[in-house]
N, CA, C and O atoms as a DFTB+ gen file, in Angstrom:
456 C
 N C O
     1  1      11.832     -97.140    -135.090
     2  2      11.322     -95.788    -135.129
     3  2      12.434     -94.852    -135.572
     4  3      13.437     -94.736    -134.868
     5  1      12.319     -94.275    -136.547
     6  2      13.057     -92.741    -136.980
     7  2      12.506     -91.525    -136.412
     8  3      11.433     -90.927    -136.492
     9  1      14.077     -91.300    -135.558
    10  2      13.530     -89.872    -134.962
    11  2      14.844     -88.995    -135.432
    12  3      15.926     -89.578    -135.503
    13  1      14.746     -87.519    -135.770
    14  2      16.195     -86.863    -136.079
    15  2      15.927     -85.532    -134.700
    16  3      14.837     -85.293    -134.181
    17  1      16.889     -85.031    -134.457
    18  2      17.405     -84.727    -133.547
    19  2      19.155     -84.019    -134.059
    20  3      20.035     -84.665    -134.629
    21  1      19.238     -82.346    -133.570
    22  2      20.141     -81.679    -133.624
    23  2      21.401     -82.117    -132.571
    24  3      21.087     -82.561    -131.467
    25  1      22.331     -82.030    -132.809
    26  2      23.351     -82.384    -131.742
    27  2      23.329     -81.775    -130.531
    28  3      23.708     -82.406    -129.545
    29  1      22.941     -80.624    -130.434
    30  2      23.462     -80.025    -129.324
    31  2      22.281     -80.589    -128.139
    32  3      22.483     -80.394    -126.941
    33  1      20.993     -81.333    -128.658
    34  2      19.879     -81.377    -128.494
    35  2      20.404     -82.848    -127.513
    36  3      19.613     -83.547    -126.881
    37  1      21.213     -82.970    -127.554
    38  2      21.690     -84.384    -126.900
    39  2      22.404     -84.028    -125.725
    40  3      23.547     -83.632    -125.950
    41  1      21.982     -84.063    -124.293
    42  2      22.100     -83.363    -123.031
    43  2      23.358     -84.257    -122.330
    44  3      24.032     -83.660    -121.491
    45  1      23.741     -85.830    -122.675
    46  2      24.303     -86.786    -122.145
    47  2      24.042     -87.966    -122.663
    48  3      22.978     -88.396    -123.110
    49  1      25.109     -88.480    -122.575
    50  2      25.371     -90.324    -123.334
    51  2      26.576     -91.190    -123.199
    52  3      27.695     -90.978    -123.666
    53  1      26.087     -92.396    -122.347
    54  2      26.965     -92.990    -121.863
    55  2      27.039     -94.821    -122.280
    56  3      25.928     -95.266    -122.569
    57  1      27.797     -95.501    -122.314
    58  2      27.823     -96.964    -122.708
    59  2      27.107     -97.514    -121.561
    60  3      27.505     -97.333    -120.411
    61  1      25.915     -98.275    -121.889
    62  2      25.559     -98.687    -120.956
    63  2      25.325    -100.685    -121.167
    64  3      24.912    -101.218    -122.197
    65  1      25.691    -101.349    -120.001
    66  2      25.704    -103.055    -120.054
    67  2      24.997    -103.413    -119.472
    68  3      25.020    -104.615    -119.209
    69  1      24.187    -102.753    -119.056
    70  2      22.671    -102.993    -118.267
    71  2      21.896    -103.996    -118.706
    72  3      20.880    -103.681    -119.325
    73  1      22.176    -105.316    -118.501
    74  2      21.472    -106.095    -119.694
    75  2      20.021    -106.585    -119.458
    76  3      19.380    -107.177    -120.326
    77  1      19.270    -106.128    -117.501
    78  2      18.274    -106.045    -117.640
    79  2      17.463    -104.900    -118.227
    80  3      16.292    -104.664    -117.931
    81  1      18.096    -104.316    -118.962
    82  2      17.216    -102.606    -119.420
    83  2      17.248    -103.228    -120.700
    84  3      16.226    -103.684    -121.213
    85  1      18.596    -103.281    -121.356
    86  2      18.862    -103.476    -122.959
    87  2      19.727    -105.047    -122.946
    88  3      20.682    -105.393    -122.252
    89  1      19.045    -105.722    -123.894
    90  2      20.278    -107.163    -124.077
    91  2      21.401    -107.058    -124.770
    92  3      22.096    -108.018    -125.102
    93  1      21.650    -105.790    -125.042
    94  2      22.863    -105.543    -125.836
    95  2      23.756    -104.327    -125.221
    96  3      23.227    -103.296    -124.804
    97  1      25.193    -104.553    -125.206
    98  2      25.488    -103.104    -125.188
    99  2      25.431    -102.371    -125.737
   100  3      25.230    -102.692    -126.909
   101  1      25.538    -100.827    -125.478
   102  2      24.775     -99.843    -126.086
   103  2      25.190     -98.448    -125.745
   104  3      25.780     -98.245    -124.683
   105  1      24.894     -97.366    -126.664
   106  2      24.870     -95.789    -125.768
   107  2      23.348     -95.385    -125.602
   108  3      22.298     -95.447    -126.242
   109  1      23.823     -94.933    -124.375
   110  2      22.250     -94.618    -123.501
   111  2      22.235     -93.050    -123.632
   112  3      23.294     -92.474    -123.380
   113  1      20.832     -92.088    -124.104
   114  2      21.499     -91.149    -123.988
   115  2      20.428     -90.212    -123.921
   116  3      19.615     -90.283    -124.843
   117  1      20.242     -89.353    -123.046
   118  2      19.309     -88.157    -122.922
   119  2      19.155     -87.180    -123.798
   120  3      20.103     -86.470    -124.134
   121  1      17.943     -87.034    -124.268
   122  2      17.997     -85.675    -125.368
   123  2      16.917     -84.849    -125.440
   124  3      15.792     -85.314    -125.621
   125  1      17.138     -83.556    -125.310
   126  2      16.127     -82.781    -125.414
   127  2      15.118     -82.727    -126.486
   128  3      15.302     -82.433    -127.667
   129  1      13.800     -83.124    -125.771
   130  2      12.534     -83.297    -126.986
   131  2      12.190     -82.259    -127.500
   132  3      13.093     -81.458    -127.739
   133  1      11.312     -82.021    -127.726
   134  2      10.626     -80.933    -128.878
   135  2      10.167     -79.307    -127.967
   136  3      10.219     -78.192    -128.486
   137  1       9.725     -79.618    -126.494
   138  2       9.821     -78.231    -125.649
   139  2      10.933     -78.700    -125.073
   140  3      11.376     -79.829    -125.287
   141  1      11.643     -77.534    -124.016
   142  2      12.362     -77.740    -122.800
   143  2      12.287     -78.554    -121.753
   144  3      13.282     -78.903    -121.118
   145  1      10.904     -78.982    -121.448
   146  2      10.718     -79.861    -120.533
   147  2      11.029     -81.333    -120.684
   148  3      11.382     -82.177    -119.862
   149  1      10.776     -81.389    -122.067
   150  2      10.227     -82.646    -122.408
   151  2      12.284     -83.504    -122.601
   152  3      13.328     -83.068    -123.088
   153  1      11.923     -84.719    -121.958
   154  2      13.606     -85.446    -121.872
   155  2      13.306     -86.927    -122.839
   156  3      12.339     -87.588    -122.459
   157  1      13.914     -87.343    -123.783
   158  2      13.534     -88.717    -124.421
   159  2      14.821     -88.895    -123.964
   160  3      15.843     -88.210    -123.972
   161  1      14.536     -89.904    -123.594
   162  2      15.647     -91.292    -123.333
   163  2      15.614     -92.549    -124.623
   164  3      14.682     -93.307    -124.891
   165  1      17.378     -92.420    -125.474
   166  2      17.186     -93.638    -126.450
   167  2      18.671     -94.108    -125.595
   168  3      19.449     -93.759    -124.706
   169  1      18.296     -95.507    -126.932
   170  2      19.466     -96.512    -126.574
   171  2      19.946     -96.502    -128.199
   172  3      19.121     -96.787    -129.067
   173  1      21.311     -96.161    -128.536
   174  2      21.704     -96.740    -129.891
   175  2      22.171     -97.739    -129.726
   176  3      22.934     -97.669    -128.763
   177  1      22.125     -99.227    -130.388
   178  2      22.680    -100.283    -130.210
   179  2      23.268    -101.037    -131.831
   180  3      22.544    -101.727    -132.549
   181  1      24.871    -100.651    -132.160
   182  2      25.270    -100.844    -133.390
   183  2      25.333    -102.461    -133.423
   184  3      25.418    -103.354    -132.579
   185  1      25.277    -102.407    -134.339
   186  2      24.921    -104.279    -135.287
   187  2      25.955    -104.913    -134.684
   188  3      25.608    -106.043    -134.341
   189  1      27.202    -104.635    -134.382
   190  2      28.343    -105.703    -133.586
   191  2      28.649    -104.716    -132.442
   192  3      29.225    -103.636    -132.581
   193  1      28.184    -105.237    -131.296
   194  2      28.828    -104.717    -130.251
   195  2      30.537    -104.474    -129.905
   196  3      30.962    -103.634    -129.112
   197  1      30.832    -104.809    -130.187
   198  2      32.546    -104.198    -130.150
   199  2      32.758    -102.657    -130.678
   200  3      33.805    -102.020    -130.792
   201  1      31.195    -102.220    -131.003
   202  2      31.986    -101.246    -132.053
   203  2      30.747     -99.896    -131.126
   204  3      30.273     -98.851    -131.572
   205  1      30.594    -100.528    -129.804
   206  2      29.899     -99.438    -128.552
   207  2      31.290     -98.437    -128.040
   208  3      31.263     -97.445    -127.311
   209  1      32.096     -98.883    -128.493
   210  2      33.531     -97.979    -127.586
   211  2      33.378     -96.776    -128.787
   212  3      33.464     -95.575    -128.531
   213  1      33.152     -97.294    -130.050
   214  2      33.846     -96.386    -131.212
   215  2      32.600     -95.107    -131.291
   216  3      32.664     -93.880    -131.366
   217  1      31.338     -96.216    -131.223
   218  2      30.165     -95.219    -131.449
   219  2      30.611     -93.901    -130.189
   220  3      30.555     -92.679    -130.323
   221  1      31.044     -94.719    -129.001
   222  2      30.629     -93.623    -127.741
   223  2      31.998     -92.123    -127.833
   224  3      32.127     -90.984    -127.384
   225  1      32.932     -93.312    -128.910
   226  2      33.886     -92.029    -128.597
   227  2      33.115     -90.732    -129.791
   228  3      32.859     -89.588    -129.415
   229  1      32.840     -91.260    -131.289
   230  2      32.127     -90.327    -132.390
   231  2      30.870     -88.826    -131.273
   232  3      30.621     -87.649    -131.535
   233  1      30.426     -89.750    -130.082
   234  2      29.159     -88.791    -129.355
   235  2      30.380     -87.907    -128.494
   236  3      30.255     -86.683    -128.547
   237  1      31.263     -88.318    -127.900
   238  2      32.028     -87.769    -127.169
   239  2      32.769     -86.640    -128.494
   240  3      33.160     -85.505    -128.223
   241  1      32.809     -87.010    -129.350
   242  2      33.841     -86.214    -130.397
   243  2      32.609     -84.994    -130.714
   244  3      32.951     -83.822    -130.557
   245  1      31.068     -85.319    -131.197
   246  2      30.920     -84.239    -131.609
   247  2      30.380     -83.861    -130.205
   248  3      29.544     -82.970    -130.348
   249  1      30.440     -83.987    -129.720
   250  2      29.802     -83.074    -127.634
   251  2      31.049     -82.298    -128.015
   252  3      30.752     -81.122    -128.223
   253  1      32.642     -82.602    -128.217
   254  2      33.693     -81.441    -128.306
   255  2      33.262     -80.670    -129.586
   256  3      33.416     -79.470    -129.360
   257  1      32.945     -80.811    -130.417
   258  2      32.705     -79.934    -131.513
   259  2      31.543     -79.028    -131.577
   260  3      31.486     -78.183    -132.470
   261  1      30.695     -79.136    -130.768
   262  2      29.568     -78.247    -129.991
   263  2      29.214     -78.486    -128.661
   264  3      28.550     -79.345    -128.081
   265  1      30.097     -77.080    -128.206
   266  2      29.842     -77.359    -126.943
   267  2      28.407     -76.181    -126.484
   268  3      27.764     -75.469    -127.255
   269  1      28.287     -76.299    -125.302
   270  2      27.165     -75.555    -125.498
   271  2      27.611     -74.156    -125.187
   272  3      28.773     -73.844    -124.929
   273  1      26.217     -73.049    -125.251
   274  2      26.571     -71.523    -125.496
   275  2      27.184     -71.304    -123.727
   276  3      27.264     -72.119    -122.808
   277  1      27.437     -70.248    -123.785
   278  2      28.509     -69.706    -122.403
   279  2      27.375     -68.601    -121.888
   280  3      27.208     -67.541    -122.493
   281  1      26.722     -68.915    -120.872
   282  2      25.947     -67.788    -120.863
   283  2      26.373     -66.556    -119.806
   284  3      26.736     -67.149    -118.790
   285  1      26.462     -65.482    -119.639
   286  2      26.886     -64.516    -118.700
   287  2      26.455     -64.707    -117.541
   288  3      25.238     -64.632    -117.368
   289  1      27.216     -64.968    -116.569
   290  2      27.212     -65.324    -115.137
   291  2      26.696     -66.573    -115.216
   292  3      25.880     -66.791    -114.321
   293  1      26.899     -67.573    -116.048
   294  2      27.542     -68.798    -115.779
   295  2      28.613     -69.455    -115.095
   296  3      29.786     -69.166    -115.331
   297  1      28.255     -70.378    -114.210
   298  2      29.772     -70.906    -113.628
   299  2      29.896     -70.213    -112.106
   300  3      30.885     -70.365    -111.388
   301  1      28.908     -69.552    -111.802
   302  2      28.868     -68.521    -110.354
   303  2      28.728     -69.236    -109.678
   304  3      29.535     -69.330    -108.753
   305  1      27.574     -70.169    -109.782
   306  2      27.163     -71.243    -109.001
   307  2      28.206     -71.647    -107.991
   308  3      28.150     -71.678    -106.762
   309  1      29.523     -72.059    -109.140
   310  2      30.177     -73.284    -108.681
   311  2      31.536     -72.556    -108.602
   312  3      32.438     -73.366    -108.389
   313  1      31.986     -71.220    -108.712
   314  2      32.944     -70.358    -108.337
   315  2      32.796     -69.165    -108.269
   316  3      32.893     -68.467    -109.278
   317  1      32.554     -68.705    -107.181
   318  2      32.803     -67.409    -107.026
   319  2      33.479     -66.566    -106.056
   320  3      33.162     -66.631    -104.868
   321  1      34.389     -65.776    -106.470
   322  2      35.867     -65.842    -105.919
   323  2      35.621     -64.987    -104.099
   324  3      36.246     -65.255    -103.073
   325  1      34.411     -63.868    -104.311
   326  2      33.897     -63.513    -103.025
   327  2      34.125     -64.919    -101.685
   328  3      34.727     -65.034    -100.617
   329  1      33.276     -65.740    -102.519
   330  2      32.437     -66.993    -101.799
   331  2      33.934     -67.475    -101.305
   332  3      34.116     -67.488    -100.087
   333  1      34.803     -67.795    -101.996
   334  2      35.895     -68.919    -102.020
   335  2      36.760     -68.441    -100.858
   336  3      37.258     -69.138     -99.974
   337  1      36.900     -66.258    -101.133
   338  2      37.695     -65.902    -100.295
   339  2      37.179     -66.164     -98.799
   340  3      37.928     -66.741     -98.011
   341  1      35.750     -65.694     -98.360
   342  2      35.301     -65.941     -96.899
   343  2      35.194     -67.234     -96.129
   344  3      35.181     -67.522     -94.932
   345  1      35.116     -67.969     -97.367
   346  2      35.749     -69.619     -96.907
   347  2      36.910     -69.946     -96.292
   348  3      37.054     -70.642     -95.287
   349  1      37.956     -69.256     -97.132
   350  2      39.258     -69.633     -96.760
   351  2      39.435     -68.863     -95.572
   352  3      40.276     -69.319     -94.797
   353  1      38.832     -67.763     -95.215
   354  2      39.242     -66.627     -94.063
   355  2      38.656     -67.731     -93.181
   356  3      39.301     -68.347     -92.332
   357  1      37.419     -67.906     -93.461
   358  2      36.533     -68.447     -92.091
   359  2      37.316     -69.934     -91.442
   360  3      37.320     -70.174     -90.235
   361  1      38.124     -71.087     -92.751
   362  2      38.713     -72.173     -92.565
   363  2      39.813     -71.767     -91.797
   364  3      40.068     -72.299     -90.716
   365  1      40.400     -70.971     -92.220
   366  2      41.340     -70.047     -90.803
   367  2      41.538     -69.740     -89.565
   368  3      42.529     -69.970     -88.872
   369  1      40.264     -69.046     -89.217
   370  2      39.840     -68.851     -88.080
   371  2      39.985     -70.492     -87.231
   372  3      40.901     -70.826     -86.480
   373  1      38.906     -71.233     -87.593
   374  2      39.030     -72.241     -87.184
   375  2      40.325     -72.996     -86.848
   376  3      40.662     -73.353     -85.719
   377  1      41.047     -73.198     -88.067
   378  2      42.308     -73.581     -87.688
   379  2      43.250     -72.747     -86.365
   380  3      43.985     -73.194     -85.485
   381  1      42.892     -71.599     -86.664
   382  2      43.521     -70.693     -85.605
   383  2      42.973     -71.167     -84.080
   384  3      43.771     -71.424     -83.178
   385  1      41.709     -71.239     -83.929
   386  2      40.903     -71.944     -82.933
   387  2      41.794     -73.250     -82.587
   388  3      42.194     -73.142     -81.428
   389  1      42.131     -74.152     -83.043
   390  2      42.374     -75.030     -82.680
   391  2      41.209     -76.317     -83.025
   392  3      41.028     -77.134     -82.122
   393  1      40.626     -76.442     -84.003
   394  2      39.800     -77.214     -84.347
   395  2      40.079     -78.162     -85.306
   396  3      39.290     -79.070     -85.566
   397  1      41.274     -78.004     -85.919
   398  2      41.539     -78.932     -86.913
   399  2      42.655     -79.137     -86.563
   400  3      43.499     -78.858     -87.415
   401  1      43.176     -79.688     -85.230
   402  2      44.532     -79.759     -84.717
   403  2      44.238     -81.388     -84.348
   404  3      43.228     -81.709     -83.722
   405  1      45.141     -82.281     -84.765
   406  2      44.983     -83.282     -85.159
   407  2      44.996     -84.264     -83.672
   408  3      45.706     -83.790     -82.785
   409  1      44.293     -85.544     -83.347
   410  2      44.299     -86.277     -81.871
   411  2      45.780     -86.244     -81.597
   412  3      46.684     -86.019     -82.403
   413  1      45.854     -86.484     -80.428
   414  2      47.388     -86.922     -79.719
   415  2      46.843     -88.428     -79.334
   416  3      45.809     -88.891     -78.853
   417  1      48.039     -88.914     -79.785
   418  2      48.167     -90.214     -79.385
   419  2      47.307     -90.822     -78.238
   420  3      46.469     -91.692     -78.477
   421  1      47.564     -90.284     -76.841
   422  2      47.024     -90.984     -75.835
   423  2      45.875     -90.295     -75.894
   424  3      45.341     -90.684     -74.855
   425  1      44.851     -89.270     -76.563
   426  2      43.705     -89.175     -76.414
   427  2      42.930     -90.049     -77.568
   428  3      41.704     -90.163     -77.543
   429  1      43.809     -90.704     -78.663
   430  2      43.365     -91.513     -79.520
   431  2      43.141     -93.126     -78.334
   432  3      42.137     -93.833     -78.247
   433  1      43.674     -93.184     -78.034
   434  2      44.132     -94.695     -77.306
   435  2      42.771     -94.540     -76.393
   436  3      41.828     -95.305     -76.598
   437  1      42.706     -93.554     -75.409
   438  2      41.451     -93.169     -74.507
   439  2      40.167     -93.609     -75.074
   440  3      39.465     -94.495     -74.587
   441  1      39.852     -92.786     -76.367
   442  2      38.894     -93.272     -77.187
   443  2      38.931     -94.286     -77.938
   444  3      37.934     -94.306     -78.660
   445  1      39.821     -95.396     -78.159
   446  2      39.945     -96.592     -78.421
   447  2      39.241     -97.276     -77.427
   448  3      38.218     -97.926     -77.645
   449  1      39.872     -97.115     -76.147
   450  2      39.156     -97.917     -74.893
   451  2      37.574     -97.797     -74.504
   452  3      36.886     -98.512     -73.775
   453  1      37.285     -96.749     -75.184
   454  2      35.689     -95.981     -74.296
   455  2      34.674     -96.718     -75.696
   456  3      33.453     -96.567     -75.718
């Protein structure tokens, strides 16, 4: 089957040796179908397998040559410096508490025995 497909349209792709899925090695690789919803899953599998390292690095090379767009307030999710600071205050406190103050020996040994 011939299917074409834009690069950026390719979400993830990895070597896969799965040899009950595919009898060959291969890159496995998610790509965005024709709406947003829609996910096709292919397998490329080049004519001599030795040459799955080279294909996977060419997908890895153009993933660096388009990366995807940066959208504004992206990345909040997973840093945000508010969030990070009341963490560290609050991990504080605790420590200050005495909660992350490490066993003493003979209360380790106690709970060895129990």
């Amino acid at each position: 089957k011939c299917r074409e497909w834009d690069f950026k349209s390719v979400l993830m792709h990895a070597i896969s040796k799965d040899m009950s899925v595919c009898p060959h090695p291969c890159i496995y690789a998610q790509i965005r179908g024709s709406n947003e919803d829609e996910l096709v899953e292919v397998r490329f599998i080049p004519p001599d397998s030795a040459q799955v390292s080279d294909l996977f690095a060419a997908f890895s090379k153009g993933a660096e040559l388009n990366p995807d767009p940066e959208e504004e307030g992206e990345g909040d999710f997973y840093f945000n410096e508010d969030e990070v600071e009341s963490g560290v205050e609050a991990t504080t406190q605790m420590a200050d508490q005495g909660q992350f103050n490490d066993v003493d020996e003979e209360d380790e040994d106690a709970m060895q025995e129990n």
